[in-house]
N, C-alpha and C positions, 0 to 999 in steps of 0.2 A: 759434286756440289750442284744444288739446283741455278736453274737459268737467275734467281731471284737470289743473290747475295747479300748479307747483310756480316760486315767487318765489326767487332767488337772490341775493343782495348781498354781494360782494367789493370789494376794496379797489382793484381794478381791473377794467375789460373783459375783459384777459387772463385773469386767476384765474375772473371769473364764467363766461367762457366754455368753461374748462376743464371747470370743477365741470360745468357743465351737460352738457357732451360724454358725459363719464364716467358722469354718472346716467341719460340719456340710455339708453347702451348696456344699462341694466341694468330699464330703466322703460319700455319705446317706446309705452307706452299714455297716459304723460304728459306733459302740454308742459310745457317749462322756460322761461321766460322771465332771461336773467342779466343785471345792473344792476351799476352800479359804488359810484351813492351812495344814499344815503339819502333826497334829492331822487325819484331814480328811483323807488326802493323806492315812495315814497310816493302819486305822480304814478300808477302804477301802479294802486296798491290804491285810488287814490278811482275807476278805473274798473272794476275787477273786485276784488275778493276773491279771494286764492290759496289753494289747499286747505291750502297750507303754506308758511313761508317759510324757507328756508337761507341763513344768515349767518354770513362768514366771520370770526374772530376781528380781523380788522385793520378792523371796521366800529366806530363808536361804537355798540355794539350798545344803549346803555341810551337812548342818545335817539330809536333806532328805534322800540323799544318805548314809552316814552313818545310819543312821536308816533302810532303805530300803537292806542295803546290808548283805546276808547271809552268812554263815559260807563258809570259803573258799574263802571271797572277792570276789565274783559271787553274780551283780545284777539279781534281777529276769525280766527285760524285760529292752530293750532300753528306755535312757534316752535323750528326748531333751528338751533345753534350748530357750527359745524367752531371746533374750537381745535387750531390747529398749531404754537403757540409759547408755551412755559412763561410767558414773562413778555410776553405779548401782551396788548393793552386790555383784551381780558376778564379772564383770569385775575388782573391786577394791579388792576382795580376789583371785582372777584366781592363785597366786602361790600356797594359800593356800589351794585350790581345786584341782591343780594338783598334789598337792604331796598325797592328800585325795583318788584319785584316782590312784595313783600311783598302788595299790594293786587289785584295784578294777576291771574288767573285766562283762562283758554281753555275756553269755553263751547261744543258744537258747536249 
């Protein structure tokens, strides 16, 4: 894996792998690593830290973050979000996530 990580979690292998191809072409100094659940995500980040993580809206993104976040409400690296669907999990929990995050902060 290069020094330059970037964690992806989609809704499926296929979507992760997609995302990853695409940023890929546009990043080739960065390794992508693309997951499908949240398990992964996780299993992952207890052996490295990603410099970043991309998550596609059809993830439970709020219990990633809750799970991903350590003591202190300090994520360990930025989090982005692909949103592809008006009324996808994110967009139709956003209070629910903002208040999730309410506590929450990205510390580098």
């Amino acid at each position: 894996m290069n020094n330059n990580t970037v964690l992806i979690v989609a809704g499926d292998h296929h979507d992760a792998a997609r995302y990853a191809t695409l940023l890929e072409e546009d990043e080739p100094d960065h390794g992508f690593l693309a997951v499908a659940t949240i398990e992964e995500a996780l299993a992952f980040c207890e052996q490295i830290t990603p410099d970043c993580i991309v998550v596609d809206d059809s993830v439970e993104i709020q219990d990633l973050l809750i799970s991903l976040t350590v003591q202190g409400g300090i994520l360990p690296c930025p989090v982005v979000t692909i949103v592809r669907q008006p009324n996808s999990l994110l967009s139709t929990s956003l209070p629910e996530l903002t208040q999730a995050l309410s506590a929450t902060e990205y510390k580098p």
